[in-house]
C-alpha positions in Angstrom: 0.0 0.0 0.0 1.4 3.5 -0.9 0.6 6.7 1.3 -0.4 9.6 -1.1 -1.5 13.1 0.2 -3.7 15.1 -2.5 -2.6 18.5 -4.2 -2.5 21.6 -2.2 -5.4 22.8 -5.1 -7.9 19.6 -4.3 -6.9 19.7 -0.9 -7.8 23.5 -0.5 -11.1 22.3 -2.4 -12.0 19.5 -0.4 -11.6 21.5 2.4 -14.3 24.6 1.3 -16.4 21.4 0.5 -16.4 20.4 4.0 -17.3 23.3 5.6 -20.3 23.7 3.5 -21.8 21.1 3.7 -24.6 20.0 5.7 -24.2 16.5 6.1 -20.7 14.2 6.6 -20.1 10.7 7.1 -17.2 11.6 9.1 -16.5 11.1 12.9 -18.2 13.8 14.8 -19.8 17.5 14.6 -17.7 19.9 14.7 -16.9 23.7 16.7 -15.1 26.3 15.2 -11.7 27.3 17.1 -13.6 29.7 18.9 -16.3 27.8 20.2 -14.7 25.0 21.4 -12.3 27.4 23.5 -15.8 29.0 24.9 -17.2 25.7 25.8 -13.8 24.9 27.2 -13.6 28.2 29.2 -17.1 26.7 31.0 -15.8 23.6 32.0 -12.3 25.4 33.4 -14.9 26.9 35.9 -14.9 24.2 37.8 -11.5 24.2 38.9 -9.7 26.9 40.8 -6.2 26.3 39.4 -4.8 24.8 36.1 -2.1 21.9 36.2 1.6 22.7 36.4 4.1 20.3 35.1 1.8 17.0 36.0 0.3 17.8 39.7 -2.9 19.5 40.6 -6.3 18.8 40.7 -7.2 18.9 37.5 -4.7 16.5 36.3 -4.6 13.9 39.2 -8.3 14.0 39.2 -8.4 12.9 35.3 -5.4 10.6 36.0 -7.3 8.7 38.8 -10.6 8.9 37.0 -9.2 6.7 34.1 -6.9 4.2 36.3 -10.2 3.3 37.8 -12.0 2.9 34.5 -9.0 0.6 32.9 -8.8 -1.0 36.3 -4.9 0.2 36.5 -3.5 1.1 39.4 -2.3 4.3 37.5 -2.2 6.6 34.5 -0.3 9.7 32.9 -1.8 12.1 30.5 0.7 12.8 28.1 0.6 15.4 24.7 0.5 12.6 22.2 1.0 8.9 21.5 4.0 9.2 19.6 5.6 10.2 22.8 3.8 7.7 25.0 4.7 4.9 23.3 8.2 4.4 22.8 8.2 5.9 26.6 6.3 2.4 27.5 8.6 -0.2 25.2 11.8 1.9 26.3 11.1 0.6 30.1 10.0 -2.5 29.2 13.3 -3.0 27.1 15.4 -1.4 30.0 13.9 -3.5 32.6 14.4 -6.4 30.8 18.2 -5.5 29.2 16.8 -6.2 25.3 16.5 -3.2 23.0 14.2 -5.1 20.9 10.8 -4.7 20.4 7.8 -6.9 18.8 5.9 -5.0 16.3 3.4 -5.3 13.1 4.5 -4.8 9.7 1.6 -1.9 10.2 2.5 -0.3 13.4 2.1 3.0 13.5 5.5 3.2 15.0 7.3 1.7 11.8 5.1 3.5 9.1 4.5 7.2 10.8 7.1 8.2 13.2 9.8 8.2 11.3 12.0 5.8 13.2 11.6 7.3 16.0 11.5 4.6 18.3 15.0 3.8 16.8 16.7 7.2 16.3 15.7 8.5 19.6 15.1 5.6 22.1 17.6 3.2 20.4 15.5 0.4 20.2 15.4 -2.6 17.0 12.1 -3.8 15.7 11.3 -7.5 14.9 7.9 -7.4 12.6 5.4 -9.6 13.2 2.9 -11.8 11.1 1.7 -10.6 7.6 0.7 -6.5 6.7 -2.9 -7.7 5.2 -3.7 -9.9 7.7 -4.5 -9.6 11.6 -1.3 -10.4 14.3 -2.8 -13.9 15.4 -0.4 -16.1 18.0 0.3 -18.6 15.2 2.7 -15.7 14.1 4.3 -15.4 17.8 4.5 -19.0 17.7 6.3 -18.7 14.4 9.4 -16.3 16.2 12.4 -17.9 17.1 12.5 -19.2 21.2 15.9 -18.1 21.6 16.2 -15.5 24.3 18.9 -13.7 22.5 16.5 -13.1 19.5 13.0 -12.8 21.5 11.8 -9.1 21.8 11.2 -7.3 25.3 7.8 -6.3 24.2 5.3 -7.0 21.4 3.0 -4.1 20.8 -1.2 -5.6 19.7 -2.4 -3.1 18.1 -6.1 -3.1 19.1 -7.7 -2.2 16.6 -5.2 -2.7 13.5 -6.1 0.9 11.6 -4.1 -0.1 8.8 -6.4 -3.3 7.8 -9.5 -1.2 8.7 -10.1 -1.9 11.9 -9.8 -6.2 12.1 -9.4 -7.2 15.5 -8.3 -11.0 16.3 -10.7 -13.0 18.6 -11.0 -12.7 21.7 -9.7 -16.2 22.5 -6.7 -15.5 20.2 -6.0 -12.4 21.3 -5.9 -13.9 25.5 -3.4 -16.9 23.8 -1.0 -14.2 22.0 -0.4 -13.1 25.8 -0.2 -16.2 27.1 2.5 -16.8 24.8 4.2 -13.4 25.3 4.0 -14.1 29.3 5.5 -17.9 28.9 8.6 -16.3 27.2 8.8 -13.5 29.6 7.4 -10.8 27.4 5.6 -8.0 27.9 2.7 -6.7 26.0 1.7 -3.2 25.4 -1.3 -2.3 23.6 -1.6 0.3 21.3 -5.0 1.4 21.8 -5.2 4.7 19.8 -8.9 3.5 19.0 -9.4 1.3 21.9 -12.6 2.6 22.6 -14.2 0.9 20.2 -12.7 -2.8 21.0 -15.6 -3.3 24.1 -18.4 -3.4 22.1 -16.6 -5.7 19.2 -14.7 -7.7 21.3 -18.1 -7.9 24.4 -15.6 -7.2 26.4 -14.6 -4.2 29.0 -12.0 -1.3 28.9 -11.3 -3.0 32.1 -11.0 -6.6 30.7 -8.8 -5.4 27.8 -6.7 -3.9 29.7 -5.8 -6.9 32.2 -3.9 -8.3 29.4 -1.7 -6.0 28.9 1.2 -4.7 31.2 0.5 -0.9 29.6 -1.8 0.6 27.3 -2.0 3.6 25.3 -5.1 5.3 24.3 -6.0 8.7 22.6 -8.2 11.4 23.5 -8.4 12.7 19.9 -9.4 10.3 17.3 -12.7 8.7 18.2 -13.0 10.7 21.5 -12.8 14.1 20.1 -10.4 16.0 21.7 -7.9 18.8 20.6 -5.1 16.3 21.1 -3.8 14.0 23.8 -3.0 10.7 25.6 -2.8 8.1 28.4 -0.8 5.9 29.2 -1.5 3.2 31.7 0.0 0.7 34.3 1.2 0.0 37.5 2.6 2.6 39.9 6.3 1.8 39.1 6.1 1.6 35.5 4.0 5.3 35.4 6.7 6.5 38.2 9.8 5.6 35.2 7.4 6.8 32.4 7.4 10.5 34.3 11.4 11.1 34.5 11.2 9.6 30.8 8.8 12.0 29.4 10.5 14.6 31.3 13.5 14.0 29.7 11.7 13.7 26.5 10.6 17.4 27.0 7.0 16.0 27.3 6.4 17.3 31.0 4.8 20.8 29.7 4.0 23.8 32.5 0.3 23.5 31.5 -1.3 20.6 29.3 -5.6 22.1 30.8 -6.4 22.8 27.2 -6.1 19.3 26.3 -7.7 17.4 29.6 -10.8 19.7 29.2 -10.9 18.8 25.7 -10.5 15.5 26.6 -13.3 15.5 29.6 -15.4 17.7 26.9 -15.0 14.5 24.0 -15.5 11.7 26.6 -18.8 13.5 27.7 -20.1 14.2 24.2 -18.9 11.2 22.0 -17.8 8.1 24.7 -21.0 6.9 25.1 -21.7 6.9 21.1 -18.9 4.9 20.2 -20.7 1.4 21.3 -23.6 2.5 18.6 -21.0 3.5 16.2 -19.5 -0.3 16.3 -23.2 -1.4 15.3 -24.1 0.8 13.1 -20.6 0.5 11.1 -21.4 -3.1 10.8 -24.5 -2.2 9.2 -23.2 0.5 6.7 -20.6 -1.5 5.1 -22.6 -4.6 5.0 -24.6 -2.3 2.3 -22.0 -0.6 0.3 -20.6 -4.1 -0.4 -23.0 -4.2 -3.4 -21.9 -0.7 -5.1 -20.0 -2.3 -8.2 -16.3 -0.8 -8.0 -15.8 -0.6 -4.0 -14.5 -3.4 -2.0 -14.7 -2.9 1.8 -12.3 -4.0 3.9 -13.3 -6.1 6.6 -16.7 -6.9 5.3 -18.6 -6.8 7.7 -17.0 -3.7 9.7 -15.6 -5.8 13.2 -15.3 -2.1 15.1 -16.0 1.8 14.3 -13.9 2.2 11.4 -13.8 0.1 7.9 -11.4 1.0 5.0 -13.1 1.3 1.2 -11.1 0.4 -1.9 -12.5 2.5 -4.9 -11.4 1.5 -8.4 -10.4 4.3 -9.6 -7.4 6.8 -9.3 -6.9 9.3 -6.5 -7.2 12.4 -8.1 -10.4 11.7 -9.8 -12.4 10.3 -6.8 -11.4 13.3 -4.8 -12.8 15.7 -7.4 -15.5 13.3 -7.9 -16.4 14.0 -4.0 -15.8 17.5 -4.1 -18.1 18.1 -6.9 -20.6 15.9 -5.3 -20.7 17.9 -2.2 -21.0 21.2 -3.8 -23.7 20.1 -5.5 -25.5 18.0 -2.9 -24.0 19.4 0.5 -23.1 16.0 1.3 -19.3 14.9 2.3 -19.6 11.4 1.6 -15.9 10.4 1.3 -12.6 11.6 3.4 -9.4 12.4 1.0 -7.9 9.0 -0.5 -5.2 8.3 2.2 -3.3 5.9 -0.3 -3.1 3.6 -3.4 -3.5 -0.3 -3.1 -3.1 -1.7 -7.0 -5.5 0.3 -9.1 -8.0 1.2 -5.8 -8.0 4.1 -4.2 -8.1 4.0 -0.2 -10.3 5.7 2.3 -10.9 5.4 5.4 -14.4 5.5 7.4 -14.3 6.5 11.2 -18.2 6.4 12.3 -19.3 8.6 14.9 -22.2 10.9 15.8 -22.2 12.7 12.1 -23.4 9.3 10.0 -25.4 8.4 13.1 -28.1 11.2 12.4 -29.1 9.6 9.2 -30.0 6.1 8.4 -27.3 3.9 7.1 -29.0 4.0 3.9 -28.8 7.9 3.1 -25.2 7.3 2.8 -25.2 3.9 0.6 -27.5 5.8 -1.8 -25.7 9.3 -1.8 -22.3 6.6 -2.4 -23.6 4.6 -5.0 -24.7 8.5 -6.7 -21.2 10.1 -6.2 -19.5 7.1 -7.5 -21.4 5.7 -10.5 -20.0 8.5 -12.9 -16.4 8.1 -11.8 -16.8 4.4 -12.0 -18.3 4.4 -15.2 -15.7 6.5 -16.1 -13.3 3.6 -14.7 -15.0 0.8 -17.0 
């Protein structure tokens, strides 16, 4: 799969599409700039000082408030998950003396970081199981026993955004820990859309997390927020993972902007995310039968499902930008890459596709598509 961004001309096109239009498929409603920092300005009422450099109320109080939902004996908010991550598999490696680390040929830390989690934290990858399939324990099984080659940590992705959301079993996912814990392993997830995992996996937060010695989740993609993460685990681990992101330049004077937006986003769009699951599996069980589009899983397993459109980039973006100026309707998101001769966008469901039936969207599809496609043939 190749990554493609469009040209600044579509892009600026796509975006005055967007902001005209009165309906979108895409994740949730949105507040100007301005707005949001109003709404924000509310909630900051409530507390009588901000946070500085990690203590006070307002920070502790969030901190605690999401331990007790994962059922972790502690948390740290951090500014993103490209920090918090290769903060968790650097202690992990240190505690166990191996620099090397377990990952998908799809982790977000190999394909968007830029090597970060080798050029800064000095730490070797060893890729695991197949890029177009899920990470299943059959592929942990398949890595050589000897300690010398074993990684510290294997990151599960949960769930795998690269392959549109797939999720192993439940049952698989408990014996790819099992296996990691026999060899003396430890497992952090990357749960950058955990959120959406209870409701696919009929499983909690809570139980999810129990598998895994840290977790990572973010407070911007499904939740909403202006930017942010967590990351979980016992009291030692978070202890290390403080004088690491201090040294990391992570430990900022004041990070309220973000944990209000984050409160704000886990108020307005945590409870939707369960329905979002459903009503994902519903959509894309429909646009299977537009001629041209293959959807990847099929059925949708969480909030999120990944379309591959037979035609090239460039002309299904204009394609959706003409659409929308004439119908008000953003039915696609910019083509985030190339697979073959398809096109590749992603679908995050949240509370903007919820206010119509799934079927407004598989008609307004099938509408915007047919004279690209037909172009196609």
């Amino acid at each position: 799969m190749g990554y493609r961004t469009s040209s600044p001309e579509l892009h600026r096109a796509y975006q005055q599409a967007t902001k005209a239009a009165k309906h979108s498929l895409l994740r949730h409603p949105g507040r100007s700039m301005a707005a949001t920092l109003r709404l924000l300005a509310e909630r900051a009422e409530a507390y009588a000082e901000p946070d500085n450099y990690g203590a006070g109320a307002l920070i502790e109080d969030f901190e605690k408030q999401l331990a007790a939902e994962f059922n972790k004996p502690a948390a740290l908010f951090l500014p993103s998950g490209t920090l918090a991550q290769p903060v968790a598999l650097k202690i992990h490696c240190d505690k166990a003396g191996n620099n090397r680390i377990g990952l998908h040929p799809t982790s977000h830390l190999l394909l968007h970081e830029q090597q970060g989690y080798s050029a800064l934290w000095g730490l070797t990858a060893v890729t695991l199981g197949t890029a177009s399939k899920v990470l299943t324990v059959a592929d942990l099984e398949a890595l050589s026993t000897t300690p010398t080659e074993l990684p510290a940590a294997i990151v599960l992705e949960l769930p795998m955004r690269e392959i549109g959301g797939q999720l192993p079993s439940w049952d698989d996912l408990c014996a790819q820990v099992r296996w990691a814990k026999s060899h003396g392993i430890a497992v952090h997830i990357d749960g950058a859309r955990l959120w959406q995992c209870p409701a696919a996996l009929n499983h909690s937060l809570a139980e999810i997390a129990a598998l895994a010695d840290s977790v990572y989740v973010s407070f911007y993609k499904d939740i909403g927020g202006i930017a942010g993460a967590l990351l979980l685990g016992d009291d030692n681990f978070i202890a290390e993972a403080r004088v690491w992101v201090r040294r990391a330049g992570g430990n900022l004077i004041n990070l309220y902007p973000y944990i209000l937006a984050a409160q704000q986003g886990l108020a307005e769009n945590g409870g939707a995310v369960s329905d979002a699951v459903s009503y994902a599996r519903e959509l894309s069980t429909m646009l299977q039968d537009i001629e041209g589009v293959r959807v990847n899983p099929a059925p949708a397993q969480t909030a999120m499902f990944h379309l591959h459109i037979a035609c090239e980039p460039d002309d299904l973006l204009q394609a959706v930008i003409d659409y929308a100026n004439q119908h008000q309707v953003i039915i696609l998101p910019q083509p985030r890459a190339v697979e073959g001769d398809c096109s590749v966008c992603e679908i995050t469901i949240g509370r903007n596709a919820m206010q119509q039936a799934a079927s407004f969207w598989h008609e307004h599809l099938r509408n915007c598509l047919q004279p690209i496609l037909g172009k196609a043939d």
